[in-house]
N, C-alpha and C positions, 0 to 999 in steps of 0.2 A: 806903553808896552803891554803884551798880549799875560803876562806874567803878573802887573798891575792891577790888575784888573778882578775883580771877586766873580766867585764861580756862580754866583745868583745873577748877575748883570753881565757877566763874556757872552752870552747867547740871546740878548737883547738884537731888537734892531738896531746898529750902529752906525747908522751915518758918521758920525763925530770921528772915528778910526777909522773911517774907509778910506783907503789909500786913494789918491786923483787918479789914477790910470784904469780906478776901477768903476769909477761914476756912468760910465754907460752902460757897460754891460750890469753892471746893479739895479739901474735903472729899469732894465728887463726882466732881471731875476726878482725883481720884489715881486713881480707879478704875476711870477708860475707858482701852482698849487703845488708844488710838491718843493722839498724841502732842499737849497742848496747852500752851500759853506765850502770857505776859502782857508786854507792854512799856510802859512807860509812853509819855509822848511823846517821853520824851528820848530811847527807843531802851535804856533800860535795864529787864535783865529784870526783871518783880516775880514771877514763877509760871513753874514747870516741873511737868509732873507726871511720875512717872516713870516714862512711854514715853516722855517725851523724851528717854531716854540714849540712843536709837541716833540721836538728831538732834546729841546731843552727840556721840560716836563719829563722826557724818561730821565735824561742824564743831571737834574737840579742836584743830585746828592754827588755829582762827579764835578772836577778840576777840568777847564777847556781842553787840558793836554789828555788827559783821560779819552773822551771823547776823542780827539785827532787821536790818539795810538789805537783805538777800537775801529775807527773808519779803515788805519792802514792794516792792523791785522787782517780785518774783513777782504781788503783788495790783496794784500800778500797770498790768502788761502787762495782767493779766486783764481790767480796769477798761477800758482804752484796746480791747484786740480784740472786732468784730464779733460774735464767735461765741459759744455758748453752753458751750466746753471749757473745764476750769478750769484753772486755774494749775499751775502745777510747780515745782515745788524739785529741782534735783537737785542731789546732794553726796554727795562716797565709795560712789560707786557704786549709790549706793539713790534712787529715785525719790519724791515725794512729792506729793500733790495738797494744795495750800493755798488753805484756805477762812478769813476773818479777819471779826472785828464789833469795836465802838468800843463802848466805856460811853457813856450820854450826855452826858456831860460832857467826851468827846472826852480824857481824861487817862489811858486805857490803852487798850489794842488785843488782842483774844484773835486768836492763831492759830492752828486746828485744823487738822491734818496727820494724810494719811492713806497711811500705805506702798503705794503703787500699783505698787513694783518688778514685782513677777510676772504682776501684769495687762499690762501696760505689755509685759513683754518677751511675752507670749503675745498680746497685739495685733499689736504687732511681726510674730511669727513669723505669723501668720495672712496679717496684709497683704502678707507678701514669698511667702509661697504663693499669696496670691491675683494677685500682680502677675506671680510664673512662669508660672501660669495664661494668662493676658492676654500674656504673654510669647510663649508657645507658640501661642496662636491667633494672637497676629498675624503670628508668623512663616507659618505655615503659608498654602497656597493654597488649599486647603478655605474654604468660608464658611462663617460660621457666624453666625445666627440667632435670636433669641427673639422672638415675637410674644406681644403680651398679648390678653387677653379683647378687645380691641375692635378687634382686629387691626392695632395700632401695632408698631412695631419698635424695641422695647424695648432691645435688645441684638445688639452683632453683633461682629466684628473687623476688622484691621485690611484684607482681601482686598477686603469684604463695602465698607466706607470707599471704599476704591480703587475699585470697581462701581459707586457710586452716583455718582461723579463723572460716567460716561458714560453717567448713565442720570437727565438732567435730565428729561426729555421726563415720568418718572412723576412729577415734581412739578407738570408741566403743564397747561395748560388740555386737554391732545393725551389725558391718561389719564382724563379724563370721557368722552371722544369713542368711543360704540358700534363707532364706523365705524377705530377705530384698531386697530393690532396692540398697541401700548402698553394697552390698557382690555382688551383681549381676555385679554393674558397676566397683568394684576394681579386681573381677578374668576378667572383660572383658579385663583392663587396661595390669594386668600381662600376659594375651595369646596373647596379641600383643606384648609386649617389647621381651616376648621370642622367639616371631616369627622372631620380626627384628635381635636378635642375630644369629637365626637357619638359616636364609637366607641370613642374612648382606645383607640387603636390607631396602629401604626404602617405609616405609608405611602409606598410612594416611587412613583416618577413622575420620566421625561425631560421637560423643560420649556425654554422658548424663551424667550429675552429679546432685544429690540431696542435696539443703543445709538443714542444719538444720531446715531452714523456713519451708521446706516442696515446696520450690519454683525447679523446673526442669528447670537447663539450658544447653543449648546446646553450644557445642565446636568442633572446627574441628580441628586436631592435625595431624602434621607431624612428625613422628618416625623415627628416623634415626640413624645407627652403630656407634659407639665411639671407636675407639679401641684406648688400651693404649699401652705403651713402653712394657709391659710386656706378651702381646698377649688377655689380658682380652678386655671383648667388652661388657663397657657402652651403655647405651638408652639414646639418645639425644631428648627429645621431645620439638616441640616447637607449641604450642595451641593459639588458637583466637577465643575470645568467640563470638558466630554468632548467640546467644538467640534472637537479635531482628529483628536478620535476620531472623530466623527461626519462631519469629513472623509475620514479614512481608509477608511470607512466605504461612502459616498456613492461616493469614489474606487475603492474595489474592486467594488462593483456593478455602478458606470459596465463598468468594465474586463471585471466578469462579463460583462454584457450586450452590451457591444461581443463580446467573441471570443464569446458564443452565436451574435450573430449572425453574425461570421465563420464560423462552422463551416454556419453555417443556409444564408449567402448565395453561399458561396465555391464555386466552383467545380473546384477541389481537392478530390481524395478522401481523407476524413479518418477515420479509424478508431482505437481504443484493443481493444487485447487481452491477453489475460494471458498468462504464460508455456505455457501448455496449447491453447494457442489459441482459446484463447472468445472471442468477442465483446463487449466492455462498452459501449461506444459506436458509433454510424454515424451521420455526418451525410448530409443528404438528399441530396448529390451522389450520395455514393457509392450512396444506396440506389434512386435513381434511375437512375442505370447497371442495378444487380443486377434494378430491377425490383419490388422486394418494399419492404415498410412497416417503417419503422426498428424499429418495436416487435419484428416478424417477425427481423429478424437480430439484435437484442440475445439473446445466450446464447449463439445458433449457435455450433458450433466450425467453423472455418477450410477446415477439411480438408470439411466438407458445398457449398462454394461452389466447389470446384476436380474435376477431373477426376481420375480411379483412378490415372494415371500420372503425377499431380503430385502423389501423399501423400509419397513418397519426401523430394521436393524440400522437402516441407514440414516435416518431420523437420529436417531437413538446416537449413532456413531459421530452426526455434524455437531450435534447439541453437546458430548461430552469433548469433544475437542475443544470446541469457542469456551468451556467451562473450565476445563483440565487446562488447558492448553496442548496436551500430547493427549496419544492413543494408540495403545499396541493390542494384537491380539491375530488373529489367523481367521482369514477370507475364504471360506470357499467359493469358487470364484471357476463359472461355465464359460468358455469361449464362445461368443456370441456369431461368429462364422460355422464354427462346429461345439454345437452343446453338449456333445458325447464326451468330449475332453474336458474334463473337471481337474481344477488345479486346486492345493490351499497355498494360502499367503501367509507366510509371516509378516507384519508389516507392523510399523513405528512412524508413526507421525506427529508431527510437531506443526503450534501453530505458528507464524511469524508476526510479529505488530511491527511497522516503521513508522515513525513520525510523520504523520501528515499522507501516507498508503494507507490504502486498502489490505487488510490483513487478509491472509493466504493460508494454507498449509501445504508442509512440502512433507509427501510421502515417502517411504521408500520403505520396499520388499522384496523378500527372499520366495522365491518357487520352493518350498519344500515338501514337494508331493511324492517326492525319490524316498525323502526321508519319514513321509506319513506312509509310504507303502511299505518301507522297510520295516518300520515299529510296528504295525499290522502283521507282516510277514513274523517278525520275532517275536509280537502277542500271538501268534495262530501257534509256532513252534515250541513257545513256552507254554503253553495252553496245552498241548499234542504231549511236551516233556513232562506235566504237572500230571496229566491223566493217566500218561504211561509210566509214571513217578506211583500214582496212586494206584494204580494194576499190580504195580509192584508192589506198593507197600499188602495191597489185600491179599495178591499170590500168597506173599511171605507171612504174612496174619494168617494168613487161612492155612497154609505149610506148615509153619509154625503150631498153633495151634491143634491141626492133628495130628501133629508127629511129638508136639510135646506130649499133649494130653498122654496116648499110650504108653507115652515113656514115662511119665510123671507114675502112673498105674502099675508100669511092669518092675519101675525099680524101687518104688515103694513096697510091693508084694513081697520084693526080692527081698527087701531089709526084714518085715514080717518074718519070712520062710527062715533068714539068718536065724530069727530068735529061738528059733525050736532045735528041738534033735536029730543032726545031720548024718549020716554016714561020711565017710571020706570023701566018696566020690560023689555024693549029693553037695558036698558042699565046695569041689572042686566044680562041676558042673553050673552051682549058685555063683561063684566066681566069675566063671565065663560069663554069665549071662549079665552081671553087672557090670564088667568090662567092656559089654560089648554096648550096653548102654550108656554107658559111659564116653564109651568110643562117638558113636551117635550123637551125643548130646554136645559135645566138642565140635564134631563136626559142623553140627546144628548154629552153634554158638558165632564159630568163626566164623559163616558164612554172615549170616545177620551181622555181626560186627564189620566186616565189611560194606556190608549196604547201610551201615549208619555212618563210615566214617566218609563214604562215597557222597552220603545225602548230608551230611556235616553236621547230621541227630547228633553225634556223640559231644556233651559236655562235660570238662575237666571237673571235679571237686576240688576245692581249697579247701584242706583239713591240716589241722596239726596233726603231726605223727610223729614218733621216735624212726630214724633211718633206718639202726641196727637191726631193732624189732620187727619190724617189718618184712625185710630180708630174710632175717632168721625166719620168719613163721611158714614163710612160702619152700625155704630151701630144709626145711625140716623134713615132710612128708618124702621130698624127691631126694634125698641123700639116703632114706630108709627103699628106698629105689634100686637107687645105685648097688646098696648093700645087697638085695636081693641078686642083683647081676652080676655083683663079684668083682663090682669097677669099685676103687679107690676113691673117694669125695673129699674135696676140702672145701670148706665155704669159710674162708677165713683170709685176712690179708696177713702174711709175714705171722702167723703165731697167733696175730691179735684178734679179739671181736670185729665185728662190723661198726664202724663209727655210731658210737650214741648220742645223736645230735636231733635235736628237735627242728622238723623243716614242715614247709606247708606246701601242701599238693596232694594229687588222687593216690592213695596206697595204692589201691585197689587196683588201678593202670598201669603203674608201676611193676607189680607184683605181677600182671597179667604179661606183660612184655619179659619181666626175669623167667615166670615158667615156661612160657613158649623157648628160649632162648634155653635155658637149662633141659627141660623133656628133650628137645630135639637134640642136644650133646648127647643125653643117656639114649637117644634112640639110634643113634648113627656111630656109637664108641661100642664095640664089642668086648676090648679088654683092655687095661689101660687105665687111665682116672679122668677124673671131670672137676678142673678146679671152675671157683667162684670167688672171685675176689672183691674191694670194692674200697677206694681210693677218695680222696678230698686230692683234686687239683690245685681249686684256688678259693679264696675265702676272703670275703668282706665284710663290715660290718651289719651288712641286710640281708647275703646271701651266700650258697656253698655252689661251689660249683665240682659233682662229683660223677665219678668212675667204675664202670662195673663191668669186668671183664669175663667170660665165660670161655673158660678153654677146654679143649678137647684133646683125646688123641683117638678118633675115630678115623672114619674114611677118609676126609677130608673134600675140597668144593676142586672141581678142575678151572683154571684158572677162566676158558672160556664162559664159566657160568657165572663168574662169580660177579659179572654186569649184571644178570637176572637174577640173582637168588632172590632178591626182593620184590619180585615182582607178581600178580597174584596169580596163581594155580600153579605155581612151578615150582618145580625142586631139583636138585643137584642135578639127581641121576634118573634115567628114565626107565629104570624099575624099581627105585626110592619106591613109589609110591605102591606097586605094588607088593615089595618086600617090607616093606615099614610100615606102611599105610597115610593117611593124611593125605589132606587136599590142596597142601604148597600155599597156607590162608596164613600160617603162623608166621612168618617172619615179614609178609607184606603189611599186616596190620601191626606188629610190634612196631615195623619203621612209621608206617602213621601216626602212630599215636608218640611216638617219640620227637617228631616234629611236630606231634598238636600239642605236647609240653615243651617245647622249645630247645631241645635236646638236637642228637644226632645218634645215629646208629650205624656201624660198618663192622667188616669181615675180613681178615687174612686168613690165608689157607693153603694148606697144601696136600694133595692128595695123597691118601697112603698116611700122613703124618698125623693129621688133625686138625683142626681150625678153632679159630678163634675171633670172638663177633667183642665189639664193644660199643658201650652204650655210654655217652655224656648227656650228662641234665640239669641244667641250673635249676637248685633247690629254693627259693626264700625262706630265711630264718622266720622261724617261728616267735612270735614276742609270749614272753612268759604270762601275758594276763589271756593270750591265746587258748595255755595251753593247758587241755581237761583234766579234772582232776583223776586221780589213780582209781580205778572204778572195784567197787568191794566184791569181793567173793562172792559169786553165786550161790543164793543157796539152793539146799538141794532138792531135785527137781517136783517130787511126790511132794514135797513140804508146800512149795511154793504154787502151784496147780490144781494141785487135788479138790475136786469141789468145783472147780471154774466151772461157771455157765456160760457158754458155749453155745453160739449157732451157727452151723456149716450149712453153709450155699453151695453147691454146686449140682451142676444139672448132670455131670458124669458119674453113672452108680461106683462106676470101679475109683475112680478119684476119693469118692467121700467113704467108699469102703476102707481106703490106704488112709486117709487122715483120722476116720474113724477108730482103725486099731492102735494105732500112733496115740493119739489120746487117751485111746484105752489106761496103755501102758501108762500114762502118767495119773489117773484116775479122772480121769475126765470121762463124762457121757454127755457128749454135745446130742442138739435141738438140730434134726437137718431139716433143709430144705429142699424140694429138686427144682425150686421155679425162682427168678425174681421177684415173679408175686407173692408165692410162700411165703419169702422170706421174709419182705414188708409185712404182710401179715403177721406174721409170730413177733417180730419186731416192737410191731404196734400194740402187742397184746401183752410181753411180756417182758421182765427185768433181764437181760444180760449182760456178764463182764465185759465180753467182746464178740465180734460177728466175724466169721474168715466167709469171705463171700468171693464169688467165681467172678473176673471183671465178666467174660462173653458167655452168659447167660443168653438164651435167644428170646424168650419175653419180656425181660427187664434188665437190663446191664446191671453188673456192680454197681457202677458211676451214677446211674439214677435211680436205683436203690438207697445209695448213701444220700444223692439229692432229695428225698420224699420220704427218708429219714430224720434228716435234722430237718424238716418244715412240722416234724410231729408236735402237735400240742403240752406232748409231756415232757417234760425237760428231763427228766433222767432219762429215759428212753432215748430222748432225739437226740444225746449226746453221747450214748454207746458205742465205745470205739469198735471201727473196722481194721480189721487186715484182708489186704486183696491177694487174692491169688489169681493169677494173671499169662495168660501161655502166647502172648503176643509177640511176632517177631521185633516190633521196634516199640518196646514200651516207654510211655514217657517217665523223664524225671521224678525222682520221690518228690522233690518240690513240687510239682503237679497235683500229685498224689495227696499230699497235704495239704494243697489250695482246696483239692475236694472234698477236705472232709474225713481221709483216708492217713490213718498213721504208721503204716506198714501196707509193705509191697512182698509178695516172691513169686518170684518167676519158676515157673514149672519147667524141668522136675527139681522142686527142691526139698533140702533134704531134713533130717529129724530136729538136727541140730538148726537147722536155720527156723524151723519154725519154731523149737523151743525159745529160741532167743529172743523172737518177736514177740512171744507168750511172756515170757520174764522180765521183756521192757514195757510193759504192759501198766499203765498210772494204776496204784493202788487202791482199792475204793477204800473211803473210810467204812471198819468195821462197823456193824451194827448195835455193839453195846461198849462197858468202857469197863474196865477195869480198877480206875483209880479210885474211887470211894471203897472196893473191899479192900482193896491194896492200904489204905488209909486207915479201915477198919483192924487189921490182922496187922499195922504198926508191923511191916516187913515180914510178918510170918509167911513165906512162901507156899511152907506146907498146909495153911490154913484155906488159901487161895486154893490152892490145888485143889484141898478135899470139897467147896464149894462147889469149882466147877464140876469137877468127878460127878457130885451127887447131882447137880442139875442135867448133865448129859444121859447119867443113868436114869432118871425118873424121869425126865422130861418123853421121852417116847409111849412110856405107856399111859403119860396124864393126857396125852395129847389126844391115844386112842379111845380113850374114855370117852373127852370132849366131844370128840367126834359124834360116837356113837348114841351119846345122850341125845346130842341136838338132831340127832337124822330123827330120834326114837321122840321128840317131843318132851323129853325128861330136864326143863330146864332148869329144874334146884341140883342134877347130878353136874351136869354140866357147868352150872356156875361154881358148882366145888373145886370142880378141878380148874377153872380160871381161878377162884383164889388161891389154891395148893401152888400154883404156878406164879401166882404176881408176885408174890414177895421176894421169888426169886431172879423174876426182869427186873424189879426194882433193886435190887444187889448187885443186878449188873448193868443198872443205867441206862434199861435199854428204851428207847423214848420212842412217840408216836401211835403207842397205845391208849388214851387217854378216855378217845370216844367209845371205840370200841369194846375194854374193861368198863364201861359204866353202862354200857347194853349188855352184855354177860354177868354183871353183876347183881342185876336189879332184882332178881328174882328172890335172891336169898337176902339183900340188904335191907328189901320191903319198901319202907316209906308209903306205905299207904298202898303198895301196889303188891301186887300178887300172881303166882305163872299164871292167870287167866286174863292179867293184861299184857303176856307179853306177845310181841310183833312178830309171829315165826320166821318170816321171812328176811327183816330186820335183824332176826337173833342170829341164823346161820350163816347170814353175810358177814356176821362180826367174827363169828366161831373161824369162819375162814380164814378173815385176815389175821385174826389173832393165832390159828394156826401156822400158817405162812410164814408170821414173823419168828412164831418160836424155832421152826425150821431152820431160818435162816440164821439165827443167833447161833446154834447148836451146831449146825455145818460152819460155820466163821472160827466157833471156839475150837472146834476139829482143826481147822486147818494152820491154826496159829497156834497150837498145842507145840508145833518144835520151837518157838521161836521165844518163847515165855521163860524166864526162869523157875525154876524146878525148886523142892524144898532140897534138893540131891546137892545143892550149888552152894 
């Protein structure tokens, strides 16, 4: 039995079990190479033949029935699948393909096996080649293509998949349609695949496809013969989609054809040249300038378009390019058809390098010869405005000057003539007359203040000032105005002061814009009042912002004027000016200067009623380390002058006559001059406090007087302050004035008071002797001090005359008496510098071996002098500092 049997020996050769019906045909099956076995029904084996040991060798670990249920599984599956592959076995590694028949009798089963291992793994390795294949195409963005004999598309990947999604339209009714781009591009597709069969040749071609978007993209496709085993001949196509190439493409073109036509259309001069200067390119601006046909200057070299004495330059120009790399600057530059035509160039050039090129530079230039004629034109017209600017300013210097001067003369006399004994109508008539210069000089004023604010001479001061004070000082004189004419004055807000608030800005502009503004209310209000008010708006912590209002109840502005009241030579009414007088200057230049402080100025009015102007002006706070101190009482005038040495310069007799009695009055007897040379001279020769010098001298200005002044050798000398007196219509800034050397300024005519002021700010000289050792000596006695000086001023005059007279007379022992009568009392008063010259005045009487027959005559009286001079000056100082000393009275 097949169940008896051990599973290491059932798949033996068995003859001994082989049934007798089976002896023939066993007989033949021992002898086929491949493996065949008999089972009965029961699954027990009756036949092996033996190629069945390597069936036995996989299945030695299995039961015979094992086996038989593996064979019939295997033919069950076969049985049951669709397809026409056969069965498999596979066991211990080996493959087998099983094919099985039944007797008829259905009571055995043959199974014939056939080792398919090596087919099996070389299909295997084939398919996993072919599936890397397939692998690689589909990765890839390449398409890829077969078309058969009847132009189907056989074969393709997975790109080729992905395309045909957006390309429904060629399965469409749309790719029968002549009239489509979809039919147009699939018969282009089919006349090439038949072309590469007709030729067996390989062809490429760009080609266009439309997706269903409606989007066009381009492809480039290599066509190539397939032929098969059978003599047919497939299309191999293999496509790269190149749409952004072909946008890039499209895009560079574009961009070509745009800058063609920039260089075509532009009116920019555009050129390219190479380092030698050749020509490579001209666009038609340029060549239309030169004249000549682009063809004509392509090659040219550089140096043929310019003139013999621009080769240089042109050297000069290839060399700093190849070095710089760029180069800009302006061509003048002759048309070589017509040389009379001279253009200049702007031009900017740059050089190019490219890898592996010939480096280039590419030019480009502006024609600005419209624009060099123009700046020529507006140099010639500013040129023509600066001289006709200076015509003006010498008209007005020279206007100025001889209408000041007279008046500086007629109303200095007038102040003189004041001081004396008037009649009524002598000094009614003195009135008029300095009214009338007054009136003049106003006028004079305004006009010039106009031509400075026209030529923008006029600069602001930053000063600290009190607001109130200020106000007040200006609206003081004109309220005692007012009074005289019987009008009503308020210069007050509501009751109160004028705001007392420290700000910084020109007083002095301010105050000149309040009187203009206030004169002209008292000059247009017949009866009635004239308020002045003056307000704080707004206020922050750096600045005020305030209000100054001037009402009237005069004639008032008709409303048609009151667009021009501001305007210059004009006034309300057009016998204003000859019932009032004035030249319509005052309210043009208030508004100027009101917006050269950053203010504003306006007017409501009503005729018959009175008008009213106001004026805002942002003040800055003044900071307290700004602000000057409280300045001391003047003292009084004789006390503080008297004595001054004094040199007046001026070349006008009647001028230095008026400053000279001015002086007078204060004890002064000034040193004139009538030249600029004079007055260097005496300068040069002598010690003064200060010099008032004329600036327009006609020999020597003030200004280089003052210059060849301080270059003097003697330092106290060359440091002698100046005040200028100066009658120019546009004089410069005191800061000028001070860069020259110059510490006061006044403009003619001015007046007593203005030059005392200058005289009282005047640096103090140190006195010439000292007081503090008798002071020291007399331990506070006053009156001991006193009686010294007393006796020194009393007897110093007649020791003096002694001196004098001894030494004219050759009497040098009388003379050196009175030097010693006198020393002990310079030396009481410390006064130093004597030292040489008391020991040549002395010697005669001291001796030492010497005697007046050695004394130096000429030696002696040189000493006699300085030693006079000094007592002089000691004696004059103790005079004039005699108010200022404490008294034994105190």
């Amino acid at each position: 039995m097949f169940e008896s049997t051990t599973d290491t020996t059932a798949l033996d050769i068995q003859t001994e079990v082989r049934p007798p019906d089976l002896a023939l045909p066993a007989a033949l099956l021992d002898h086929n190479p491949h493996p065949v076995l008999c089972f009965d029904a029961h699954g027990r084996l009756q036949y092996a033949n033996p190629a069945a040991c390597r069936v036995r060798q996989a299945f030695q670990d299995s039961s015979p029935t094992a086996l038989w249920q593996a064979l019939c599984d295997a033919v069950e599956w076969l049985r049951t699948q669709p397809t026409d592959e056969p069965a498999i076995l596979e066991a211990g590694g080996r493959c087998w393909q099983v094919s099985s028949a039944s007797a008829a009798n259905q009571e055995r089963t043959f199974f014939y096996l056939v080792d398919v291992t090596e087919w099996r793994a070389t299909e295997q390795q084939l398919r996993h080649q072919q599936d890397f294949r397939q692998l690689m195409l589909d990765t890839s963005s390449t398409l890829f293509t077969v078309y058969d004999t009847a132009d189907r598309l056989v074969f393709y990947n997975r790109a080729v998949r992905e395309l045909l999604q957006h390309l429904q339209v060629y399965s469409g009714p749309a790719h029968h349609d002549p009239a489509t781009r979809a039919y147009l591009e699939r018969r282009r597709r089919t006349e090439i695949n038949e072309q590469v069969r007709q030729t067996n040749g390989e062809v490429r071609e760009e080609m266009t496809l439309t997706l269903d978007s409606g989007e066009r993209r381009w492809y480039q496709t290599v066509r190539c013969p397939l032929r098969n085993p059978d003599g047919t001949v497939f299309v191999l196509g293999v496509t790269t989609d190149i749409s952004d190439l072909k946008r890039h493409e499209q895009t560079l073109a574009l961009r070509e054809k745009q800058y063609h036509d920039l260089l075509r259309h532009t009116q920019t001069l555009i050129c390219t040249h190479d380092l030698t200067g050749r020509l490579l390119t001209v666009n038609p601006a340029l060549a239309a300038l030169l004249q000549l046909p682009e063809a004509e200057l392509v090659g040219q070299p550089l140096g043929q378009l310019l003139q013999p004495e621009q080769q240089g330059a042109l050297g000069r120009y290839l060399a700093r390019v190849a070095a710089a790399g760029s180069a800009t600057g302006v061509l003048r530059l002759r048309v070589p058809a017509a040389p009379a035509q001279v253009h200049y160039l702007l031009f900017h050039n740059t050089l190019v390098q490219e890898p592996d090129q010939p480096a280039y530079v590419i030019g480009h230039s502006h024609d600005i010869t419209a624009r060099i004629e123009a700046e020529r034109e507006a140099r010639r017209s500013r040129q023509q405005a600066a001289a006709s600017a200076r015509a003006r300013e010498v008209f007005l210097a020279s206007i100025s000057h001889e209408v000041r001067t007279p008046i500086h003369g007629m109303l200095g006399l007038a102040a003189q003539l004041g001081k004396t004994a008037l009649t009524e109508r002598q000094r009614h008539l003195l009135n008029s007359m300095r009214q009338a210069g007054a009136h003049l000089t106003g006028l004079l004023n305004d006009v010039l203040d106009l031509s400075r604010l026209n030529s923008g001479a006029i600069e602001l001061e930053t000063v600290p000032f009190v607001l109130g004070e200020s106000v007040e000082d200006v609206l003081r004189p004109l309220a005692a105005q007012a009074r005289e004419k019987g009008l009503r004055f308020r210069g007050s807000t509501a009751g109160r002061p004028f705001p007392r608030r420290w700000v910084l800005g020109d007083p002095l502009r301010l105050n000149q814009i309040l009187l203009n503004l206030v004169s002209n209310a008292l000059k247009f209000t017949e009866r009635g009042s004239v308020r002045v008010s003056c307000r704080v708006l707004a206020e922050s912590d750096a600045s005020l912002r305030v209000q100054f209002r001037v009402a009237d109840t005069g004639i008032g502005i008709a409303p048609e004027m009151l667009a021009s009241v501001f305007d210059d030579f004009t006034q309300a009414h057009t016998a204003s000016g000859r019932h009032y007088g004035g030249a319509g200057l005052g309210l043009s230049i208030s508004r100027r200067l009101a917006r050269q402080m950053g203010g504003t100025l306006g007017v409501t009015s009503q005729p018959g009623r009175g008008s009213c102007f106001t004026l805002e002006l942002p003040l800055p706070k003044a900071p307290a380390g700004a602000r000057p101190a409280p300045a001391a009482e003047p003292l009084p005038v004789p006390a503080r002058l008297t004595g001054l040495r004094v040199l007046l310069a001026d070349d006008n007799e009647m001028n230095r006559e008026v400053t000279r009695l001015t002086l007078a009055d204060w004890g002064i007897r000034p040193t004139e001059a009538a030249s600029g040379a004079e007055a260097l001279r005496l300068l040069a020769a002598q010690d003064f406090d200060v010099a008032l010098l004329d600036i327009q001298m006609p020999d020597l200005s003030g200004l280089e007087v003052v210059r060849r002044l301080r270059a003097l050798p003697h330092p106290a000398r060359a440091t002698t302050p100046v005040i200028a007196f100066t009658a120019a219509a546009l004089p410069h800034p005191d800061d000028y004035y001070r860069r020259q050397g110059i510490i006061g300024r006044l403009a003619k005519p001015f007046s007593e008071n203005e030059l005392c002021r200058q005289l009282l700010a005047l640096p103090r000289p140190a006195p010439p002797y000292s007081l503090a050792s008798l002071q020291r000596f007399a331990k506070g006695d006053h009156t001991l001090v006193d009686k010294v000086v007393a006796s020194f001023l009393n007897n110093a005059p007649a020791a003096l005359a002694k001196l004098g007279a001894a030494a004219a007379a050759g009497d040098w022992c009388s003379a050196a008496q009175q030097v010693h009568y006198l020393h002990f009392n310079l030396k009481t008063l410390d006064v130093g510098g004597l030292e040489s010259c008391t020991t040549t005045l002395l010697a005669p009487i001291h001796g030492r071996g010497r005697g007046p027959a050695a004394v130096d005559p000429a030696a002696f009286r040189a000493a006699a002098q300085q030693f006079v001079a000094t007592v002089e000056e000691v004696a004059q100082a103790l005079r004039r500092d005699a108010d200022t000393r404490p008294t034994g009275s105190e």
